[in-house]
C-alpha angles and dihedrals in degrees: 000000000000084000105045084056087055088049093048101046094039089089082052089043091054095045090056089052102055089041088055098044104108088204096070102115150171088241125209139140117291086243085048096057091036093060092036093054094050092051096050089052091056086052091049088053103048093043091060090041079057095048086240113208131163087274086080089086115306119120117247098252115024088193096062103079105244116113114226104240090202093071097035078063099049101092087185089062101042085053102063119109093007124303103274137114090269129053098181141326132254118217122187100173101188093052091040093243115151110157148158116248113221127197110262124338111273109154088258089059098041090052094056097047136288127353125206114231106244108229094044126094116273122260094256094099105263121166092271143069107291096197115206125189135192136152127265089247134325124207107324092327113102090204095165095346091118102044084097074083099054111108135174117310094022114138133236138183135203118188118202138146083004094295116110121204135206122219126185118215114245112164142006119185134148128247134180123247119279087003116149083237089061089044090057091048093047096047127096120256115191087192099079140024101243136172109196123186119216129202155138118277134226102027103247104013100052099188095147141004133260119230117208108176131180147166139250103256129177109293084223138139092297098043092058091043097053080053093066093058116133115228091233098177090050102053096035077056094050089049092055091051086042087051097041091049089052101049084051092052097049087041097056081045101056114021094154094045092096102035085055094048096054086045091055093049094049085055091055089236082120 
């Protein structure tokens, strides 16, 4: 028993340790990220000198399906970060997220991880609100369906152009859809250097959005100690399914087993 629940949750054990591996990078050349970086800088800046906002060319509500055709134009845009599916990642050790950033949230991007709102500044770590949006869960992946659990002082990383970034959780609250209060979460804000997650709440209703908003913070000792947290919870949770699952399926297997085994004993064979 004890080994078909190892065998079982070997494939989950294996997953946790590729989400908790802080190696795990966007790699290019060190000219390459250099060159990347600056560019995106440039982009940052002239997008607060421009008040950005998601009217830029994100579509009002990034959860509804419909892919915003202004932001799918904008080559500058498209351009930032290279020109794969993935601009960045996105790591939250002590919730197990490890996830691609994808320009803008268009239902392809938003099936494969995390997208990036267009309009707001990128996740580098620019002075600016670097917005990120995933759903509460999709299919039988979690993607952001834990950050309700996220409090103050949690960390988070964000990987990009070879350059990875610490934020500190401040602050986690909810707001209805095309609220003024949603609007201010979502707006640029030159004044300080903010990553702010954006998602459905609460999971399966979806009738407004959590907010989880946090700061750029020295990607010191600390910092990197904080990345090499094990999501504990999480993988104690993953044990108990492994270990359920396994007792079902023995027990849809072998439903006499025990039956023959007490009968034996009642005989003295045993």
């Amino acid at each position: 028993m004890v080994v078909g629940a190892l065998l079982l949750s070997s494939p989950l054990l294996a997953m946790l340790a590729i989400t908790y591996d802080p190696g795990t990078r966007i790699s290019t050349a060190d000219g390459e990220d250099t060159a990347m970086l600056a560019k995106a800088a440039r982009y940052d800046a002239r997008l607060l000198r421009d008040g950005g906002s998601t009217a830029v060319g994100e579509a009002a509500n990034p959860f509804s399906g419909t892919d915003a055709p202004a932001w799918r134009s904008d080559g500058n845009y498209l351009g930032q970060l290279g020109a794969g599916d993935a601009m960045a990642r996105i790591r939250i050790p002590s919730i197990g997220v490890d996830l691609p950033i994808g320009h803008g949230t268009s239902t392809g991007t938003l099936e494969q991880g995390a997208g990036h709102i267009h309009g707001t500044t990128l996740p580098v770590g620019d002075p600016g609100n670097s917005v990120i949006a995933a759903h509460r869960g999709l299919d039988v992946r979690l993607l952001f369906y834990r950050v309700g659990e996220l409090g103050r002082g949690d960390m988070i990383y964000t990987d990009a152009g070879g350059r990875t970034v610490a934020w500190r959780v401040d602050r986690r609250y909810t707001v209805d859809p095309g609220s003024k209060a949603e609007r201010r979460a979502l707006k640029a804000d030159g004044s300080h250097t903010l990553l702010t997650l954006y998602t459905c709440d609460p999971p399966g209703l979806n009738t407004r959005r959590l907010i989880v908003r946090a700061h750029r913070v020295p990607y010191d000792d600390a910092a990197k100690t904080a990345e090499r947290q094990v999501d504990v919870k999480g993988m104690a949770a993953w044990l108990g399914i492994a270990t359920i699952l396994t007792l079902t399926l023995m027990t849809a297997l072998h439903p006499t087993a025990q039956i023959m085994r007490h009968s034996s004993r009642k005989a003295g064979t045993c």
